[in-house]
Each structure stands twice: as C-alpha cells, then as structure tokens.
C-alpha positions in Angstrom: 270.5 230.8 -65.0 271.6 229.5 -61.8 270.0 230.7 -58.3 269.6 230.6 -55.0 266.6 231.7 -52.7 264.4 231.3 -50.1 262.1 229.3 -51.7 263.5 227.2 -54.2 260.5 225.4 -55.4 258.5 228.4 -56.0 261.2 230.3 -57.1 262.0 227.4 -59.5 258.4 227.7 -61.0 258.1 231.4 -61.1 261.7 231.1 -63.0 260.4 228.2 -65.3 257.2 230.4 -66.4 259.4 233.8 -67.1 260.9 231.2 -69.6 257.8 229.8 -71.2 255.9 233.3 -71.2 258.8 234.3 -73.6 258.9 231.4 -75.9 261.8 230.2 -75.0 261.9 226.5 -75.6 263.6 222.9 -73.6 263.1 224.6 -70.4 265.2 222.6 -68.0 265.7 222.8 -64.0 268.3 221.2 -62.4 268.6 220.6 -59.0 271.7 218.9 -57.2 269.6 217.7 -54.4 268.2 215.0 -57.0 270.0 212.0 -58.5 269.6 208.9 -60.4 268.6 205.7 -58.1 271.9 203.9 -59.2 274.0 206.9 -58.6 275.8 209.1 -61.4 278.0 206.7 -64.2 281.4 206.8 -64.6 281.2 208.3 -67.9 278.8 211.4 -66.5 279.0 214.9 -65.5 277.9 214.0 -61.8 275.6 216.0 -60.5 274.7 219.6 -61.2 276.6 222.3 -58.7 273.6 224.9 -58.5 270.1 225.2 -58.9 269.2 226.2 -62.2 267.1 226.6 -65.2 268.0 226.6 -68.7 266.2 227.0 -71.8 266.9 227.3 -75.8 266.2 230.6 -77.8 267.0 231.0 -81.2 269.9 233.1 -81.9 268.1 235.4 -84.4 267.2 239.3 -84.7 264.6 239.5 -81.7 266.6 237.9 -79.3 268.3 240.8 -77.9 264.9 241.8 -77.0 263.8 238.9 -75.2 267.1 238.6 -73.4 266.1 242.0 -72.1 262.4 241.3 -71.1 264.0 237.9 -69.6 266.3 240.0 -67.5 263.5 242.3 -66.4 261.2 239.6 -65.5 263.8 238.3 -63.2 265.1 241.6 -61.8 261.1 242.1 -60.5 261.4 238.2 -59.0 264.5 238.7 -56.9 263.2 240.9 -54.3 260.0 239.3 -52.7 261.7 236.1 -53.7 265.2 236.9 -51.7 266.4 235.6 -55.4 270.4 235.7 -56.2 270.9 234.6 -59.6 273.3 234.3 -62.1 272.3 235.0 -65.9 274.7 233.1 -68.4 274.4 233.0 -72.1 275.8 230.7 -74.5 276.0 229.7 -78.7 275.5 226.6 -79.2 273.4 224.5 -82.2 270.5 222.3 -81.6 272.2 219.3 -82.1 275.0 219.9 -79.1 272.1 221.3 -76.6 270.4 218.2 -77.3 273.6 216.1 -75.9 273.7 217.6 -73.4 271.4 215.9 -71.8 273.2 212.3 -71.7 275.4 212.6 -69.5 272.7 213.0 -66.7 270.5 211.1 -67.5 270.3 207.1 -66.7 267.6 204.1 -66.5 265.5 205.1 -62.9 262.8 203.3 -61.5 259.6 205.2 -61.6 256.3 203.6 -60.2 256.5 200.1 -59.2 256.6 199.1 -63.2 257.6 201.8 -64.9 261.4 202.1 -65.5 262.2 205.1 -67.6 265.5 204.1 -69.6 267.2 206.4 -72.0 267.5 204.9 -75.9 271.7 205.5 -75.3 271.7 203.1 -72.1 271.1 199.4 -72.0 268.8 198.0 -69.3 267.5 194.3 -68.6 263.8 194.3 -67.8 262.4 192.2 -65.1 259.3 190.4 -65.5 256.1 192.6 -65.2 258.3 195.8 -65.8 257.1 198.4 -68.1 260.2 200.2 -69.8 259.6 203.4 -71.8 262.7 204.1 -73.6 262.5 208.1 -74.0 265.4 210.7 -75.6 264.1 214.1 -74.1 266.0 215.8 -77.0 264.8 220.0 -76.3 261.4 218.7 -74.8 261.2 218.7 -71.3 260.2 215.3 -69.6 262.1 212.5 -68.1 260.1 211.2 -65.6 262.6 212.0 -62.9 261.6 215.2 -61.9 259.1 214.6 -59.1 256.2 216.5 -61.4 256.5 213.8 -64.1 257.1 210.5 -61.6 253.7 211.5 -59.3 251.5 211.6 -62.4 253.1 208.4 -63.9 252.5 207.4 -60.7 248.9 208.1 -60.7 248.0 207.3 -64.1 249.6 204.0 -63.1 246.8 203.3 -60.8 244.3 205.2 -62.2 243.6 204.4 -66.0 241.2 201.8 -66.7 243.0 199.7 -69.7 240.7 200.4 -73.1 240.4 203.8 -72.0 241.4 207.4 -74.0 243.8 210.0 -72.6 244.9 213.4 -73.5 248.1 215.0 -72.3 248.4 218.9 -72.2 252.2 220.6 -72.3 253.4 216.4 -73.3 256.7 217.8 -73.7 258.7 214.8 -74.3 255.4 212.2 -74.8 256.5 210.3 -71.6 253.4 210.3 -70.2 251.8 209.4 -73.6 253.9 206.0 -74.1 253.6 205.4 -70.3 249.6 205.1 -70.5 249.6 203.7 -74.3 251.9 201.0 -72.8 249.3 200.8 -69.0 246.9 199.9 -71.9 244.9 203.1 -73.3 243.4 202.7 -76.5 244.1 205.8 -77.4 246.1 208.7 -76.4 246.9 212.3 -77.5 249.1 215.4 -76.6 249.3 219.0 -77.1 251.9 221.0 -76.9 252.5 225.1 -78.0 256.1 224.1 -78.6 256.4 222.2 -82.0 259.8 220.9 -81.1 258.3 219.3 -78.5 255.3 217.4 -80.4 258.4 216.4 -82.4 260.3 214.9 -80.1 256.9 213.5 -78.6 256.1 211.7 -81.7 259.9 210.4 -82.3 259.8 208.5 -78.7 256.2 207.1 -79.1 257.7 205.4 -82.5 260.6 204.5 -80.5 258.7 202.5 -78.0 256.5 201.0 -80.8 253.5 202.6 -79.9 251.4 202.4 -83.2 250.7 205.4 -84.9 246.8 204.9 -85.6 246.5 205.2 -81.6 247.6 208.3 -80.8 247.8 211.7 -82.0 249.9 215.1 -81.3 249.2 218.6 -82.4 250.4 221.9 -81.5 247.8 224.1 -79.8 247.4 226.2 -76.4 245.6 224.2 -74.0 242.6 222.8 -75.5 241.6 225.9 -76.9 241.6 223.7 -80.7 240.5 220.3 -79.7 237.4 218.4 -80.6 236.7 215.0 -78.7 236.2 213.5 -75.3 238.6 211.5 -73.0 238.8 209.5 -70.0 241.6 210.7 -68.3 243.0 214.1 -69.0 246.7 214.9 -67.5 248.2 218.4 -67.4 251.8 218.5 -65.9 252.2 222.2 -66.1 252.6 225.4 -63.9 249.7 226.1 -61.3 248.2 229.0 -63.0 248.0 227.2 -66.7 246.3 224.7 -64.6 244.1 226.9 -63.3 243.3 228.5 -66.8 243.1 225.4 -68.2 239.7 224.4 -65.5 237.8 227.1 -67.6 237.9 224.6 -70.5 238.9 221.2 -69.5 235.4 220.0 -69.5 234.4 220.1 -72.8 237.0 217.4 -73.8 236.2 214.9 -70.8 233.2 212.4 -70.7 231.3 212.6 -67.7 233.2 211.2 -64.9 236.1 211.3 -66.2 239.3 212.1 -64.6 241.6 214.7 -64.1 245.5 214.5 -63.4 247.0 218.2 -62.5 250.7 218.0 -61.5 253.6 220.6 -61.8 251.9 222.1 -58.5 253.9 223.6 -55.8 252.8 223.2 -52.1 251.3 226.6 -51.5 249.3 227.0 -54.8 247.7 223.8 -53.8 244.9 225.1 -52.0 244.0 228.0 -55.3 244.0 224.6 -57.3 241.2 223.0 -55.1 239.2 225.2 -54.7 238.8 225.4 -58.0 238.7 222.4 -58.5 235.9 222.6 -56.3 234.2 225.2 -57.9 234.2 223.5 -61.4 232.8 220.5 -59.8 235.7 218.1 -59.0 236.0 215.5 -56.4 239.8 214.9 -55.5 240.4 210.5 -54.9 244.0 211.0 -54.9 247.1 213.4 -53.9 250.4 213.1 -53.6 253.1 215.2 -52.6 257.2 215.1 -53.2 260.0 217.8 -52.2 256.8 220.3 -51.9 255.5 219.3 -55.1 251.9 218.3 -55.2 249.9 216.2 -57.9 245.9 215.3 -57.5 243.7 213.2 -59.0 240.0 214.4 -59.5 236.7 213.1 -60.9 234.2 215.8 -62.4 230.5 214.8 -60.8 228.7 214.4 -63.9 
C-alpha cells in the first residue's frame, strides 16, 4: 500500500503491525527519503516514488478474508492518523517477489566495519572491514533501514567476542552473521515466520558461518526457548517489545544485555519505563529519522 500522513514513522509502524497481526509475510517499507550511500546503479529502479509497505499473502481460499480485515484495520488508522493511502493488489509467485528486491538494493556501509553487500553485487573489502553478504529473499532485513543499522551498530560495540546472542523476529539473519562474524560463540534466532528462518539459515551458510554455532527455530518470542544468553536483540515493533519484557529474562544470564530497536520516538519513553520496571539500566541510545534503539543491562 502506498501512503501519506502526518506522521510517517508511526504511521509506518502502525501499518507494518496491521500486516504482521494478519500473517502476512516479507513485510517491506519503502521510503524515498532513503538511499544507498553510492547512489542508485544504472541498472536499478531508482528510488521508490511513495511511502509504502508491502507484504506477501498466499493467494489461497482465506485470503479474501484477510484482504478484508487488512482493509478494515486501515480504514480505523486513517483518521487519527490523517492517513491517505492507496491499497494495490497484485499475482505474482515467490520466486518474482523475491527479485524484486535487487534492483534496490546495493553494498552500503553500516557501522564503521560492517559493509552489508548483496550476494548479486561484487564489492572489494578494505582491510579490517567486516562484509556480510545477505539476499533478504521474503525476510525482512537489510541493514539499511535505520532499525537494523542502530542495532548492528550497537552490537558492534557492545558484544564481548566469546559471548552467546539470541535474535528475536531475525528476519533475514543479518544481525545473526553480523555478531557470529564480531566474534560470538554462538548465536540463535527466532522467528514466527518460517520463510524467514529459511532465508536466515540460507545467508548464515552463505557467509560461512558454521552450522554447529548457531541455531534458528520458529517460535513467538521466547515463549519455546530453553537457555541463557549474553546479549539478547529484538528489532521489532514497540509493543512486541514491550510484551517481550514479560519474558526476556528467563533466557539472559545475569547482567546480560539487552538490544530493543524497531522503536519510534514517542513509544520510547512506554519502553523505559519498563525497562525500568523490569530492572534495566540503559548504557546506550541512539536515535535516526525518529527511530530509536537502546542498549540495557538487567541489575542482577
């Protein structure tokens, strides 16, 4: 759907979670402010006209349905939102909204090592450069949006090498290779989308990450998960986040840390004081086109 509104971030969010509350799967948000550090290729698209989100539902006997609950959900957004949006539908298989992607998407510049390089482009690595070659296929994660770069970011400077992290929502596994490459020991991701933990697996092989150090598994939160991490990153909306507190703890070793991105500006302060509440100390936050990520250690 394309948009416009008075808030674009939140209205971005609130859009992106209409999508994931009804299954529907590679959520994607475009935005024409943003684009690639060495500008768009010859051989791309350019840069997207509208703000928009799209998203992949399978063309099956229930979809009807869900078209009309999407509709609905939106119809009840538009209003305290000032929301003017345009609904388009569109056949297409797997394989073709998988391409999609590769015309927008080129080698960028992430943190001060991490380059994030598509497996279709060619890129020479400078010395002490960390490349993670990633092919987002349906699973959303590039490392572009400003969500994914401010908790590569962090993790960056915050993950002792040796260490274990878990990943909840890892989408396309970027931020599993990223720490796996920064030096973790171990890393692990969840997902309630299986396409994603597909496409997760796919690019931690493709940066050679080996499989006995990490694991993927579809599951809501950590609702199913057994064992305790150092760092624990969740780049998803503010009020999974938020549901996700109620839990976290009981897969983190005392003073561990926490990495909660996906945040826009004025859910920030619900997040902290939670965050508060379940005993958190913030070290680190960062903010980018009112997007916010922080970095928290529990007390224990």
């Amino acid at each position: 759907m394309i948009y416009q509104g008075r808030d674009m971030a939140l209205g971005t969010e609130l859009i992106a979670n209409a999508f994931d509350e009804l299954g529907i799967q590679g959520v994607v948000m475009e935005d024409p402010d943003l684009a690639p550090a060495e500008g768009w290729g010859a051989d791309s698209l350019g840069p997207p006209l509208h703000h928009s989100v799209a998203g992949y539902m399978v063309d099956n006997e229930s979809r009807p349905g869900r078209c009309q609950r999407l509709e609905a959900a939106l119809a009840k957004l538009a209003e305290p939102l000032a929301l003017h949006y345009q609904i388009r539908y569109r056949g297409l298989d797997e394989e073709d909204w998988a391409e999609s992607w590769k015309a927008y998407f080129w080698p960028e510049r992430i943190t001060e090592k991490i380059v994030v390089k598509p497996t279709w482009r060619t890129y020479t690595a400078q010395p002490q450069e960390v490349v993670i070659e990633i092919d987002p296929g349906m699973a959303f994660g590039t490392g572009t949006h400003p969500t994914t770069a401010m908790c590569l970011e962090l993790i960056e400077t915050h993950l002792t090498p040796g260490g274990w992290l878990l990943d909840v929502g890892t989408g396309s596994g970027i931020l599993m290779v990223a720490a796996a490459r920064l030096g973790a020991r171990f890393v692990a991701g969840v997902d309630n989308d299986a396409a994603a933990v597909v496409i997760a697996r796919r690019n931690l092989l493709q940066n050679r990450i080996e499989p006995t150090t990490f694991g993927l598994c579809v599951t809501h939160l950590v609702s199913s998960l057994a064992g305790h991490f150092d760092v624990v990153v969740a780049n998803i909306l503010s009020e999974v986040i938020l549901a996700l507190l109620d839990d976290v703890l009981r897969v983190m070793r005392p003073g561990s840390l926490l990495i909660c991105s996906g945040i826009i500006a004025k859910n920030c302060p619900a997040v902290l004081n939670k965050l508060k509440r379940c005993g958190f100390e913030v070290v680190a936050r960062l903010s980018r086109q009112e997007w916010v990520a922080i970095a928290a250690v529990h007390g224990d």
